[in-house]
C-alpha positions in Angstrom: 16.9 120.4 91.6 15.2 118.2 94.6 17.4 115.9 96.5 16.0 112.8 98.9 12.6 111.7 98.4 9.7 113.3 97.1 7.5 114.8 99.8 4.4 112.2 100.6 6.6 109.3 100.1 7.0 107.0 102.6 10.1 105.7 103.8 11.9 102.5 102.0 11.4 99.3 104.5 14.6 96.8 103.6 14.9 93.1 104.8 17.7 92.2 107.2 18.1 89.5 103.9 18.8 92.2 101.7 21.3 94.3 104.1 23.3 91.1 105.0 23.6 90.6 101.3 24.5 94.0 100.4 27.4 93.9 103.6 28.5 90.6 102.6 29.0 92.1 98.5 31.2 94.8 100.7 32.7 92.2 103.1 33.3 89.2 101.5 33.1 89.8 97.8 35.4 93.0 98.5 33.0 95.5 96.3 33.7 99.1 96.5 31.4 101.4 98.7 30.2 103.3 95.7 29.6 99.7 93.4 27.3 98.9 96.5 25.3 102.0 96.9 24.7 101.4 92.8 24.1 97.7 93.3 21.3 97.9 95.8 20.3 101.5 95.6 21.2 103.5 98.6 22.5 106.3 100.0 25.9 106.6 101.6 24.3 107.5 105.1 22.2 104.4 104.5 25.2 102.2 103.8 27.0 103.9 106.6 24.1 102.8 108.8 24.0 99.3 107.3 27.8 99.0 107.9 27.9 100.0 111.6 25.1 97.5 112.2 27.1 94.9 110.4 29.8 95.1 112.7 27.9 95.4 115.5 26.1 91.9 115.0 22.9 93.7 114.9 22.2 92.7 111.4 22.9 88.9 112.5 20.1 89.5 115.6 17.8 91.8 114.3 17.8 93.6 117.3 19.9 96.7 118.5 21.8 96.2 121.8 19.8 98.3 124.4 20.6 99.1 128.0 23.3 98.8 130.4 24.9 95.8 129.4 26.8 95.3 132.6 23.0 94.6 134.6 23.7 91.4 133.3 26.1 91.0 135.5 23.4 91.0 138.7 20.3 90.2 136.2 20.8 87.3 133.8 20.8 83.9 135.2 21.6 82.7 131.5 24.9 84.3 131.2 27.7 81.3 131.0 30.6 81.7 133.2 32.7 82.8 130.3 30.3 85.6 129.5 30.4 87.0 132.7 34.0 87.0 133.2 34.1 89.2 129.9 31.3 91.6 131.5 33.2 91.8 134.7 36.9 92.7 133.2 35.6 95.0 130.4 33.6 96.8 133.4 37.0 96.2 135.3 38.8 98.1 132.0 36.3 101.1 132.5 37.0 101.4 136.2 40.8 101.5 135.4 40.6 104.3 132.8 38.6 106.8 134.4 41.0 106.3 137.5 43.5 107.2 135.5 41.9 109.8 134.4 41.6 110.9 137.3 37.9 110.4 138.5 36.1 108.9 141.2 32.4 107.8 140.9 30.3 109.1 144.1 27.2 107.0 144.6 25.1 105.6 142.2 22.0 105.1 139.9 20.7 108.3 139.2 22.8 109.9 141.8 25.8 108.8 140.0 28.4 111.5 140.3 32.0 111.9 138.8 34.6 113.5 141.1 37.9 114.7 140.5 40.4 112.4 143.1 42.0 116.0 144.0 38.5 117.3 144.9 37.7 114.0 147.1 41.0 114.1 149.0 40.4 117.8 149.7 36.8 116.8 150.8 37.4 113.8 152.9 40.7 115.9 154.5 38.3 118.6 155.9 36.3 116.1 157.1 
């Protein structure tokens, strides 16, 4: 028994058209997972794909998010005032957790390195 598609067979192209209707048959009509795969023909890694995409707002866009999203924050002169409050507390948020996870971050860029905050008192003690 073969599984997948047949060797020499190119890869199915769908239209963002087709995947919003599929995820809105999941979303909004409240259709099963296995009623959708039927419906439109996919696989379950397929509609797993769709599905993260959905929620994502990639599907709406057409476009993954790519990047460091918080480059913005120095970058993008388009950003409205409310937008870059939102950047600036979730990178706030991120600071907060690996403090209390107990990490600093030495330098940065590609010389970006996490410390434990035991190892930098010791460090800046011998100092």
């Amino acid at each position: 028994m073969t599984r997948g598609r047949p060797k020499g067979v190119k890869n199915r192209q769908y239209s963002i058209e087709f995947k919003q209707r599929a995820m809105n048959d999941y979303f909004d009509n409240h259709m099963s997972q296995p009623e959708i795969r039927k419906k439109y023909s996919i696989s379950s890694g397929t509609f797993d794909v769709w599905k993260k995409n959905y929620l994502d707002g990639v599907l709406e866009t057409g476009r993954k998010r790519t990047g460091n999203r918080f480059s913005a924050l120095h970058t993008s002169k388009k950003l409205t005032k409310e937008e870059r409050l939102e950047l600036e507390n979730l990178k706030l948020r991120i600071e907060n957790e690996r403090l209390k996870k107990g990490y600093l971050v030495k330098g940065g860029g590609v010389n970006k390195e996490y410390v434990t905050i035991s190892d930098a008192n010791t460090r800046s003690s011998r100092s």
